[in-house]
C-alpha positions as CSV (number, residue, x, y, z in Angstrom):
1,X,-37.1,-31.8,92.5
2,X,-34.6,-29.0,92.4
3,X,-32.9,-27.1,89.8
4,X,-29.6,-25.6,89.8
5,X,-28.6,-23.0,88.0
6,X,-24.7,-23.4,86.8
7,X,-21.7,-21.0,85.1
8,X,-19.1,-23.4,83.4
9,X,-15.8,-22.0,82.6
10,X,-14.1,-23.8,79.6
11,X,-16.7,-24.4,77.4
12,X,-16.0,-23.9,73.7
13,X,-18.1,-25.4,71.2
14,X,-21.5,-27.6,70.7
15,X,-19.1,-30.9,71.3
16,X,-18.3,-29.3,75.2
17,X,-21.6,-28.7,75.9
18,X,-22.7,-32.5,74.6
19,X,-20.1,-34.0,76.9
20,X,-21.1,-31.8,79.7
21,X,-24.7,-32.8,79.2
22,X,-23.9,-36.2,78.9
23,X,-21.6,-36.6,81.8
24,X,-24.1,-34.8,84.2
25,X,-27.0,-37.2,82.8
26,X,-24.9,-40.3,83.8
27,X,-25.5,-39.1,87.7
28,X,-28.1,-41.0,89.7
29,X,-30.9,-38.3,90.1
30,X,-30.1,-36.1,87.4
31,X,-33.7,-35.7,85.4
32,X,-32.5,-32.7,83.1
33,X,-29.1,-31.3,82.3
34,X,-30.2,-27.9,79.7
35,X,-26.3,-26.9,78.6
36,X,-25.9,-24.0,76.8
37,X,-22.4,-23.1,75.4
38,X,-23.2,-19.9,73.7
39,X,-24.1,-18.5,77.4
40,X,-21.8,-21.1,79.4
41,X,-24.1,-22.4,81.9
42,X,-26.7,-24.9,82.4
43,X,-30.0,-25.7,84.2
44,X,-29.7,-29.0,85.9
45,X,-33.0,-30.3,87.6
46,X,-32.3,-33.1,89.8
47,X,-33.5,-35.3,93.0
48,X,-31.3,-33.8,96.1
49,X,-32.3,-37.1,98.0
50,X,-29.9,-38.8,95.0
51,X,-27.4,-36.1,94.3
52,X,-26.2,-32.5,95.3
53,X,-25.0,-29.2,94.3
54,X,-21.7,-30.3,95.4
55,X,-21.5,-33.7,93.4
56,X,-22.5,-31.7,89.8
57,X,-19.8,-29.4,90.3
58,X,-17.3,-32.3,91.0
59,X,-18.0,-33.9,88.0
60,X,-17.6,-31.3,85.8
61,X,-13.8,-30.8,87.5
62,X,-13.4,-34.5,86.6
63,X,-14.4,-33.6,83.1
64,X,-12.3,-31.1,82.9
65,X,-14.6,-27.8,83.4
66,X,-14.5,-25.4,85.9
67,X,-18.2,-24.3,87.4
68,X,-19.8,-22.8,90.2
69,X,-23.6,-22.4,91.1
70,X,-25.1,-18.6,90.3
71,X,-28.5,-17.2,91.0
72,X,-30.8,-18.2,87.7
């Protein structure tokens, strides 16, 4: 397993970080999506044989969030 450590730009409230957590949990190998939207990032463990880096930060574009992958 890996984990990913995220910055997510547009985050305002609980309700963001529930979609966010939501959305990222719907991906095939996502085990854990921690959101936080005080500190606007998350910590997303998840199976790189299922899904990438690449693939979490393209579906928080789709949902409207801009994000990039920082050093934890």
């Amino acid at each position: 397993m890996t984990k990913s450590h995220l910055a997510i730009e547009g985050m305002h409230c609980g309700n963001c970080a529930n979609a966010i957590r939501q959305g990222l949990r719907t991906l095939d190998g996502v085990l854990d999506a921690d959101v936080h939207h005080a500190t606007n990032d998350a910590d997303v463990t998840f199976d790189e044989a299922k899904v990438n880096v690449a693939k979490l930060l393209e579906t928080l574009t789709v949902l409207g969030y801009e994000a990039k992958e920082v050093a934890a």
